[in-house]
C-alpha positions in Angstrom: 0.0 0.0 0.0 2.7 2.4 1.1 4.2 2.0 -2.7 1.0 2.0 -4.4 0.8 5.6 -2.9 4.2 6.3 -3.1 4.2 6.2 -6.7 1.0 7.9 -7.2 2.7 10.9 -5.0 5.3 10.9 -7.5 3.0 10.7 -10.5 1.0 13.7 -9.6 3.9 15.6 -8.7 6.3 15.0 -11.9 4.1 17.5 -14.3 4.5 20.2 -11.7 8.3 19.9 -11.1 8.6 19.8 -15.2 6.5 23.1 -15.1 8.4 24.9 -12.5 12.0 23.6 -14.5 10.2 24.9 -17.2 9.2 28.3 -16.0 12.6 28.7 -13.6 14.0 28.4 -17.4 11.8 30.9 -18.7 12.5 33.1 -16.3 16.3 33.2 -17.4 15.0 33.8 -20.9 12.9 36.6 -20.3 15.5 38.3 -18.6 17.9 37.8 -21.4 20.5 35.7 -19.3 20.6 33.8 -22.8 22.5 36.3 -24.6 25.6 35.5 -22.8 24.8 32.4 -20.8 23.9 29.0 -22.2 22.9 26.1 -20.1 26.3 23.9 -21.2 28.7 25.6 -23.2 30.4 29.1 -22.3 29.7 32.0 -24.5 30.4 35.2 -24.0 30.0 34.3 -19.9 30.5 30.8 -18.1 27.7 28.0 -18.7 25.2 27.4 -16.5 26.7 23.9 -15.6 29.9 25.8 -14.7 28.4 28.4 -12.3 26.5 25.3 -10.6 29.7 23.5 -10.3 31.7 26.7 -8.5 28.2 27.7 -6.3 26.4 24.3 -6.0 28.0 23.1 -2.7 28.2 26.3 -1.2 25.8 26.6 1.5 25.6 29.9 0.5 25.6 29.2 -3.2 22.2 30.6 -4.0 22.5 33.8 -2.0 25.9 34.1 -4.1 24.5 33.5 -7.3 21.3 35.9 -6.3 23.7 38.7 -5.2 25.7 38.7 -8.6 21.8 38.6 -10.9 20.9 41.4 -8.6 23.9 43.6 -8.3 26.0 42.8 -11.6 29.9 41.7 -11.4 32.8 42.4 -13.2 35.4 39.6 -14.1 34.0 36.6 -11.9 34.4 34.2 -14.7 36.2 36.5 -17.3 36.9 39.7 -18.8 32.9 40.6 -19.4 30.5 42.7 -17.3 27.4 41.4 -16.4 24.7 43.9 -15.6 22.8 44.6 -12.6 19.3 43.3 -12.7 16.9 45.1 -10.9 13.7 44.4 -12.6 13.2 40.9 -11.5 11.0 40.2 -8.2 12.9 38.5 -5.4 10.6 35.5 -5.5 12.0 35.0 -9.6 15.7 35.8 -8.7 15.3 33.1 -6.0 13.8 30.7 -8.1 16.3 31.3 -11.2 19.2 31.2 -8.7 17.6 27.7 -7.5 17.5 26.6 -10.8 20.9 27.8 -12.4 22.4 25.5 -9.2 20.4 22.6 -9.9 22.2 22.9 -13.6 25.3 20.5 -12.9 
């Protein structure tokens, strides 16, 4: 029985952890982070993956990560600037720092 509802649990909840992915994702788009950021291979900034690997066991990693989208930084990874993003809400700069981490 305890399976039985076990994997019903996990059934019903898949969909919404795609969605949220989905939308953590979308929230990196619509806030260009995808003009110099991809989720595997550095472009003009470090991947995804790389800033996951350097912030992912930090027990401070996502105030780290949220702290650089929110107040911009110069050479953390390399020579270019990244902006200051002040538009996003502080529930959406949570949840993209969340999901940049879970990128390894």
């Amino acid at each position: 029985m305890k399976k039985i509802t076990l994997t019903l649990a996990v059934a019903l909840l898949l969909p919404q952890l795609s969605q949220m992915t989905q939308a953590n994702e979308q929230i990196a788009r619509d806030n260009q982070c995808f003009k110099c950021h991809s989720i595997d291979v550095r472009k003009k900034a470090p991947s995804f993956q790389a800033i996951a690997r350097e912030f992912g066991s930090d027990k401070n990693g996502i105030q780290e990560v949220s702290t650089v989208i929110r107040k911009g930084v110069r050479s953390l990874f390399g020579a270019e600037k990244m902006p200051a993003n002040t538009r996003m809400s502080d529930a959406e700069l949570q949840a993209l720092a969340t999901w940049i981490l879970q990128q390894k």
